[in-house]
C-alpha positions in Angstrom: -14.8 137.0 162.0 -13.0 139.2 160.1 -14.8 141.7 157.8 -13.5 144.5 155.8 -13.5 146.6 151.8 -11.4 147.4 149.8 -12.0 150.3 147.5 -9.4 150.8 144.2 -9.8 152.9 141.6 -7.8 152.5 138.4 -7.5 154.5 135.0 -10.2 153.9 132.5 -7.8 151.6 130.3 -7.5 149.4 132.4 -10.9 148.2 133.0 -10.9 144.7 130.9 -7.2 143.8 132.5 -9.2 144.9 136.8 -12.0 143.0 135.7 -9.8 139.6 134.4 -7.7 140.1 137.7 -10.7 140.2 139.9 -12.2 137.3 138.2 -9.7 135.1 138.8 -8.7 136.5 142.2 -12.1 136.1 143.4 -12.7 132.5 142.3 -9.5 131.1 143.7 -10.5 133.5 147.2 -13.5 132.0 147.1 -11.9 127.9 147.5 -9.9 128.9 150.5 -10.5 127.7 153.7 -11.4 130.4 156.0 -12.5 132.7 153.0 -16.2 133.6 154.2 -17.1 135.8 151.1 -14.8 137.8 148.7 -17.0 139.7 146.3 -15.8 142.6 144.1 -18.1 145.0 143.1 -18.0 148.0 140.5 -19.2 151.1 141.9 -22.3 152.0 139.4 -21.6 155.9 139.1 -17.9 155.4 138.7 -17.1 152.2 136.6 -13.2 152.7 137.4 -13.9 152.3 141.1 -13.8 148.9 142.6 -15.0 147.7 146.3 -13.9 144.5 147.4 -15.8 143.2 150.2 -14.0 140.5 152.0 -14.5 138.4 154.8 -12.2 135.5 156.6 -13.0 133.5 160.0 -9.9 134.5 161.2 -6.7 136.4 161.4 -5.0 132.7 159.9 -7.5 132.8 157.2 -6.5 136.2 156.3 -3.1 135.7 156.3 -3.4 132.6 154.2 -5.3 134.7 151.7 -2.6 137.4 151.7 0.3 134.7 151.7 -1.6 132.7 148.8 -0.2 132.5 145.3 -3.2 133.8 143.3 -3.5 137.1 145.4 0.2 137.3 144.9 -0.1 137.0 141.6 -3.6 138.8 140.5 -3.5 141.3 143.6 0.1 142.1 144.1 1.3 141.4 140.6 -1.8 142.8 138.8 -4.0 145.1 140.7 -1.6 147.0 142.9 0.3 148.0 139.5 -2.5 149.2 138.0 -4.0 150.8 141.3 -3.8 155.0 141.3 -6.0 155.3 144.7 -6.6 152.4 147.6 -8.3 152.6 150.8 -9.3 149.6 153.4 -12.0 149.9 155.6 -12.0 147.3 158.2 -15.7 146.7 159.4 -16.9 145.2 162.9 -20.6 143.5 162.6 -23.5 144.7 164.8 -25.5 141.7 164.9 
């Protein structure tokens, strides 16, 4: 399995436009095969920070994901434009 989160943080702004990107995205994540659990969060102290946590069954999965139209489209297209910070931190169970 494949765990990791995503943490972005955008200007103030552009909260309503993250949050309508991040709905979508995580709805259509959500019906892929593979997709374990994608669930974006808000930070609570900092309401322009956003932590995705994602996990995928495999290295296919993830790729799928990446290679899929809505995460083209709502990630690459929306998020990543508005983005001013973004850091991955890939994740390894202990149980």
């Amino acid at each position: 399995m494949i765990s990791f989160a995503v943490r972005l943080k955008f200007a103030p702004e552009d909260r309503a436009d993250v949050a309508e990107c991040l709905r979508v995205l995580a709805t259509a994540s959500r019906q892929e095969p593979g997709c374990i659990n994608y669930i974006p969060h808000h930070v609570e102290d900092d309401p322009d920070t956003v932590l995705i946590f994602e996990q995928y069954q495999d290295t296919k999965a993830l790729a799928a994901h990446r290679g899929s139209e809505h995460f083209k489209r709502h990630a690459v297209g929306g998020l990543y434009q508005k983005m001013r910070e973004r850091a991955v931190e890939n994740l390894v169970a202990l149980a």
